[in-house]
N, C-alpha and C positions, 0 to 999 in steps of 0.2 A: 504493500500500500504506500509507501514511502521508502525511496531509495537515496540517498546521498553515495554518489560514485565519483573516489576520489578526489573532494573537495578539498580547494585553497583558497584561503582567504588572507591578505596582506595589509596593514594599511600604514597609509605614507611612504610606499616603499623608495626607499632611497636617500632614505631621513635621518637623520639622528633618533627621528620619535618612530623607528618601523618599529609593526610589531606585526607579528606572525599569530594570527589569530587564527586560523585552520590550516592543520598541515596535514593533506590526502587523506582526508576525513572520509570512512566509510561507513556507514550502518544501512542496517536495512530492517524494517518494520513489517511483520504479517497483519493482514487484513484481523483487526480485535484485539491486538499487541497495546495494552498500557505499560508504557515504558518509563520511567523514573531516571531522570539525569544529575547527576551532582558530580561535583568536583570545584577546587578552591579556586581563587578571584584569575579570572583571565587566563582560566582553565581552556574558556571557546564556548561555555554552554547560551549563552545567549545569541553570540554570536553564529551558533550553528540554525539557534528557530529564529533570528532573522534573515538568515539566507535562507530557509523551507519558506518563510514569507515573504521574501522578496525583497525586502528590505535592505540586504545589500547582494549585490551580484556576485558572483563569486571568479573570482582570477582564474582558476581551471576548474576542471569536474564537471560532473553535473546535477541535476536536482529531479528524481522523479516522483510525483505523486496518482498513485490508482495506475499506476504504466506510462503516466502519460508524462512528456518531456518540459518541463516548468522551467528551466532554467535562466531562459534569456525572458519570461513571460513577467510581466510588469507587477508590479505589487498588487495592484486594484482588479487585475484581470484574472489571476491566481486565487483570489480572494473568493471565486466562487466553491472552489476546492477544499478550502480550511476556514478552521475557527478557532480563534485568539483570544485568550483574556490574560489581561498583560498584571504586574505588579503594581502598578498604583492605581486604585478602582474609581479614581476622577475618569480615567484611560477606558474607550469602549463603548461610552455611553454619550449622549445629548444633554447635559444638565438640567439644559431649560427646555425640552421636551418630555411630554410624559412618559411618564411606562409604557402606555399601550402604544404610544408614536414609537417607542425606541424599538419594544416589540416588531413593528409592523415595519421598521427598516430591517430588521434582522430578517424579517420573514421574505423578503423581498430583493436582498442579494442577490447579486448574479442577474437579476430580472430587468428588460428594459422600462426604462419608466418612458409614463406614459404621463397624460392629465388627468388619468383613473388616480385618484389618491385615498377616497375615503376608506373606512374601516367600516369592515360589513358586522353585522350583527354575528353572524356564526363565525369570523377572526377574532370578535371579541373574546366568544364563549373558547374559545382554542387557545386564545391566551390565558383568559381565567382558568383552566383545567390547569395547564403549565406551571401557573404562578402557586397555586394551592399546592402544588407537589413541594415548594419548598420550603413551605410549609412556617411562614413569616407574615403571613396577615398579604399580602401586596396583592392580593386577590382584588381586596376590598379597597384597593388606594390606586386603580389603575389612572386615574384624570389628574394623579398626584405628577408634579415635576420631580424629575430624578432626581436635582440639585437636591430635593429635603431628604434622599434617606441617607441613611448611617453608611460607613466602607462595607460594613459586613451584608448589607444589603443591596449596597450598589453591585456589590459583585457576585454576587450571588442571582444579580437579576444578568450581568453579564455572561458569565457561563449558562444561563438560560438562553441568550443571544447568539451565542456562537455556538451552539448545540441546536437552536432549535432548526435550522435547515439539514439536521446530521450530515456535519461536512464530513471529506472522505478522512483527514487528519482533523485533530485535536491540538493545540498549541497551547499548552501553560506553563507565562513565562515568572516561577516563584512567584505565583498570582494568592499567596496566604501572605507572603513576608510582610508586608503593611498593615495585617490586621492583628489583635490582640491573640493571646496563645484560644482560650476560647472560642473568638470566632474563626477563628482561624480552622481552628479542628471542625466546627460547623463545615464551615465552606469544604471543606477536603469531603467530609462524609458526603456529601452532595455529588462531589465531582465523583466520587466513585459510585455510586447511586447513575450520576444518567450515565456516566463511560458504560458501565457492565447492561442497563437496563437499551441503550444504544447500540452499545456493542460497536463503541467508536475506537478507531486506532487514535493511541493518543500518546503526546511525548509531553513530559511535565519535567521541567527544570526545578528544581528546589536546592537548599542550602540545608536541610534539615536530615540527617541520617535515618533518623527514627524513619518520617514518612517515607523518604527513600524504599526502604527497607518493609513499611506496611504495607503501601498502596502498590499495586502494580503488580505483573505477573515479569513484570522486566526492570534489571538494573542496568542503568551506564554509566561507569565515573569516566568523567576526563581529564587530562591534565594536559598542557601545552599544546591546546587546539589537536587533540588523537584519542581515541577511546581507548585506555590501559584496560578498563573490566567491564565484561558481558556478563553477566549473571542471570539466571531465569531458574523459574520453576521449584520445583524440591529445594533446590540447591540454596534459593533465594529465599526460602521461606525459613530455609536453616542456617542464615546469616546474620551474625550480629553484628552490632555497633564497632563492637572489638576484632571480629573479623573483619569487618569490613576499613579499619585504619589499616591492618596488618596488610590488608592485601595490596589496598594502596600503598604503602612503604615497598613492597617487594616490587609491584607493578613500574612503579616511577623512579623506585632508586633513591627518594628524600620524602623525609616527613610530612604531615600535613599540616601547615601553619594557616589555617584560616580559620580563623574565633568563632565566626559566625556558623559554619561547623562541626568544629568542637563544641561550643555552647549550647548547640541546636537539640 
């Protein structure tokens, strides 16, 4: 469902400030694959789901999603393929549109627009069904503006946005780190809630071991823009915290000095 074959990614090259942010980056995702990425600061993991988004292009390699060849294709035109919810939950949404309008751009991706705009009575009742599964009241606050609710709310109706066209990849980039450890765990329960109930392929970037390590049926650490460990399965489920520094030590050759990390 997603291929990255051998990707590079460079930037400033030539600079005193290069930096070598992907170097012949491979992985590849099965159609249902929840995949779990971690590794320390300017490891590559972001920078690898904004080259799956487009977001930067990549110096060699190529990028496939569902088969199909993305790589040279625009950020906005890819965009009918994936679904994003980023780490800061301002990020996603309309502020001063309401839920049901942000709804109804979500639902309508990829789609030409037209001067058909309105929201039909039965889009309503399909977002209301939606919004009760998350079970946060926003059933009843659809004519509300995004601007008034909480982070944990905002983005909780965001991964409802980018899930609700079931795009062919999933993209979460450390989309908990800005919220409270609490809602934070909220939001995570949810995302495995529609990932499994979707049965979406999906690659989730985190800094946190533990979720690393709960959610997902797949692990990727990286380090210096390369994936050092693949982990799945059995294997994954019998992996600890404390496994998982050791293997990163033997994998990379040097310790793992990132607090955020460690702390996590």
């Amino acid at each position: 469902m997603l291929k990255l074959d051998h990707v590079s990614k460079t930037f400033n090259p030539g600079t005193v400030t290069e930096k070598k942010a992907l170097t012949d980056l491979c992985l590849e995702l099965q159609p249902g694959d929840f995949c779990t990425v971690i590794g320390g600061n300017g490891a590559g993991k972001s920078t690898m789901l904004n080259t799956v988004a487009g977001t930067f292009l990549p110096d060699s390699g190529s990028v496939l999603v569902g088969g199909k060849d993305v790589t040279r294709l625009k950020e906005y035109r890819r965009a009918r393929y994936l679904g994003r919810v980023f780490q800061d939950p301002m990020l996603g949404t309309a502020a001063t549109m309401s839920i049901e309008e942000n709804l109804a751009l979500a639902r309508r991706r990829g789609q030409r627009r037209t001067l058909r705009w309105g929201i039909s009575n039965r889009e309503r009742e399909e977002y209301r069904r939606a919004l009760a599964g998350l079970e946060l009241g926003l059933e009843d606050r659809m004519p509300s503006k995004v601007g008034l609710l909480s982070g944990g709310q905002r983005q909780a109706l965001t991964l409802l946005m980018a899930t609700l066209r079931k795009p062919e990849v999933l993209l979460l980039d450390e989309h908990t780190a800005a919220l409270d450890p609490v809602t934070a765990s909220r939001v995570l329960k949810l995302t495995d809630q529609m990932v499994r109930e979707n049965r979406l392929t999906t690659l989730m970037v985190t800094h946190n071991m533990n979720d690393a390590l709960a959610y997902g049926n797949r692990l990727v650490m990286m380090d210096n823009g390369r994936v050092i460990l693949d982990i799945a399965g059995e294997e994954k489920k019998k992996t600890t915290v404390a496994d998982l520094m050791e293997m990163f030590v033997k994998a990379s050759g040097h310790a793992l000095s990132n607090d955020r990390m460690l702390l996590g």
